[in-house]
N, C-alpha and C positions, 0 to 999 in steps of 0.2 A: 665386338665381334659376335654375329648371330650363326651358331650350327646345328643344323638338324642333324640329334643325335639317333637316328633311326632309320638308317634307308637302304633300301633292296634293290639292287639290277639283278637279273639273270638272265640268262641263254639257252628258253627250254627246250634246242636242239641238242645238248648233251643228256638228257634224258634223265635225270636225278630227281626233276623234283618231283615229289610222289603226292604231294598234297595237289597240285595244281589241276583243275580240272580240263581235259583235253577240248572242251566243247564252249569254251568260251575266247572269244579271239582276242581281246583286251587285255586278257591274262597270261596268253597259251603266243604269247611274242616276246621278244628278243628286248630287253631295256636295260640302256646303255648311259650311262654320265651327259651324253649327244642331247639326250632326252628332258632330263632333269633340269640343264643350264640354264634354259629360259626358265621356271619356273623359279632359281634359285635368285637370278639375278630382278624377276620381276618383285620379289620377294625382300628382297635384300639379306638374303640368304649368303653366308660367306662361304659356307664348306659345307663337307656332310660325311658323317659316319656311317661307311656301310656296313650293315649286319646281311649273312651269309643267312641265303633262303631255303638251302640243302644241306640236309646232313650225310657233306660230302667232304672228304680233302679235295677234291677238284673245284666245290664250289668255290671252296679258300682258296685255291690258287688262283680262278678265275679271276675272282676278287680284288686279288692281290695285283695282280698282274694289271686290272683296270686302274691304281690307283697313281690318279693325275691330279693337278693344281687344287681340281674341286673336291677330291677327297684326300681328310683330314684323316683319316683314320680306318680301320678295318677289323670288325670281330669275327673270326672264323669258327670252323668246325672242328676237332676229333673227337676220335673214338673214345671216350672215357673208360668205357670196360676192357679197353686193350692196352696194358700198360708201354705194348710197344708201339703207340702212337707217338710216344714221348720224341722220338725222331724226326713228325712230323712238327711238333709243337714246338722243336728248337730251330727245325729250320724257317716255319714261319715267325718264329719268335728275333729272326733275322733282320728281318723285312724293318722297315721304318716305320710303316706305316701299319705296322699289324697293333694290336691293342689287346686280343686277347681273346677266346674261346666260349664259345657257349653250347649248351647241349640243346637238342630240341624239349624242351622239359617238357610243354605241352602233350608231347608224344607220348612219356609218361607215365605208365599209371600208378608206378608206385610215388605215392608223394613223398616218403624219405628215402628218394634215390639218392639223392645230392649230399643225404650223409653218411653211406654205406663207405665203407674203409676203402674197398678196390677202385674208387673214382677220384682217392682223393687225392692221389697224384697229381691227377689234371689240374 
């Protein structure tokens, strides 16, 4: 079995993602599982892991909510510095098909975020 352990849809009419530049059209549209199928099956691609393009709980529900035959799995978004995310991380921790949370660390600038004590809840 072949999965790509790395793949993005989103919906940038919910307005979240902040990285995304407004002036390029290729980027600045709507992509969906609809999209990916042909290239998975020309591929012989079985599944695909999507990781969340927003650091957003909406993105994760979005996510969540796209997740059909072709996706195996799903790493979502919270808030790490807010321990009362922990609400959203059970209830996505629900889901079958959730895998598990990532921060945008790129975003970042301290590079020992990831070991400060108030995140380690997450």
């Amino acid at each position: 079995m072949k999965i790509d352990a790395h793949q993005h849809f989103w919906q940038p009419a919910r307005g979240d993602y902040d990285w995304m530049p407004k002036d390029i059209p290729v980027l600045n549209r709507a992509y969906t599982p609809h999209d990916l199928t042909p290239d998975l099956d020309r591929c012989g691609i079985d599944g695909t892991v999507l990781i969340q393009a927003a650091a957003t709980v909406h993105e994760t529900e979005y996510m969540l909510g796209l997740a059909d035959a072709t996706i195996r799995g799903g790493v979502g978004w919270v808030d790490f510095e807010d321990e009362g995310s922990r609400a959203h991380l059970e209830r996505f921790a629900a889901h079958p098909k959730f895998c598990g949370v990532r921060p945008m660390i790129q975003d970042i600038p301290d590079v020992h975020w990831m070991l400060r004590d108030d995140v380690q809840w997450a």
